[in-house]
C-alpha positions as CSV (number, residue, x, y, z in Angstrom):
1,X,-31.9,-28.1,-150.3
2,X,-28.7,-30.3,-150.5
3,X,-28.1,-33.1,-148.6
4,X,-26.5,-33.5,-145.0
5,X,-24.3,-36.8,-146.6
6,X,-23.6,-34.3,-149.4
7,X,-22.6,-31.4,-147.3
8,X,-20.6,-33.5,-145.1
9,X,-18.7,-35.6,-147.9
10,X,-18.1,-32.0,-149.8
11,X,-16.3,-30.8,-146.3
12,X,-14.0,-33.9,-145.9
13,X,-12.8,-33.2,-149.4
14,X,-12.7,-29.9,-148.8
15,X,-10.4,-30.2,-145.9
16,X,-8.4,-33.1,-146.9
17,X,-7.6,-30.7,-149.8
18,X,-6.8,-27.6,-147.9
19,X,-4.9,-29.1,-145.3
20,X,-1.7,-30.3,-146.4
21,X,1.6,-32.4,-144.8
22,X,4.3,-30.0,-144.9
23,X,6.7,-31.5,-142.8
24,X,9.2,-32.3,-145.4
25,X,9.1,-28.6,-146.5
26,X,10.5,-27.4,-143.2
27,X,13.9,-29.6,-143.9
28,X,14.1,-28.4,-147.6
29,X,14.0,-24.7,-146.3
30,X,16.7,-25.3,-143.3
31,X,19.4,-27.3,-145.8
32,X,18.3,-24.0,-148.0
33,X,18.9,-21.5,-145.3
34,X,22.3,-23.7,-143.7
35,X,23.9,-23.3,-147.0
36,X,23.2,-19.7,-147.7
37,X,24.6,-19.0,-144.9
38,X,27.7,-21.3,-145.7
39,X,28.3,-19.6,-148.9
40,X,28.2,-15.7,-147.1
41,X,30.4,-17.6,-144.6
42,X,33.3,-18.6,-147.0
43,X,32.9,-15.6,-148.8
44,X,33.6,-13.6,-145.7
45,X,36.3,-15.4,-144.3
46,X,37.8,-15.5,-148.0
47,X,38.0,-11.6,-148.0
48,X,39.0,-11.0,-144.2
49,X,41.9,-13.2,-144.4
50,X,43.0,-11.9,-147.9
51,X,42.6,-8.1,-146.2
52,X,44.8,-9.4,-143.0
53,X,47.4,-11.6,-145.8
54,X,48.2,-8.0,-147.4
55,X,48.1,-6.2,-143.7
56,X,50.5,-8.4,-142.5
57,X,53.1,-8.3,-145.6
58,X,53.6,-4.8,-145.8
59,X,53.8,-4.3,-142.5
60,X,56.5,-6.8,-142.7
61,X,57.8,-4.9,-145.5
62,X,57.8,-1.8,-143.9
63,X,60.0,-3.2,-140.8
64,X,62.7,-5.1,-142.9
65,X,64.4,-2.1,-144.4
């Protein structure tokens, strides 16, 4: 039969061990997710304003002859 001081000492490890700080992970995963999302929105903009660049020309081409 083990021991209560045992028992109890093998719990404390047990959930000092299982339960971990992740507060620093949330930040990592934000500064992760903020520049994804800066990177689809340069890409984006990059290719809607090229489209609307060659929009605009030949329809400035088409109305100065």
């Amino acid at each position: 039969m083990p021991s209560p001081v045992a028992v109890a000492r093998l719990k404390c490890l047990a959930s000092t061990r299982l339960c971990r700080d992740d507060d620093g992970q949330d930040l990592i995963e934000y500064g992760l997710l903020c520049a994804l999302i800066g990177i689809i929105a340069l890409g984006a903009v990059s290719t809607v304003g090229n489209t609307i660049n060659s929009v605009f020309w030949q329809v400035i081409a088409q109305t100065s002859y």
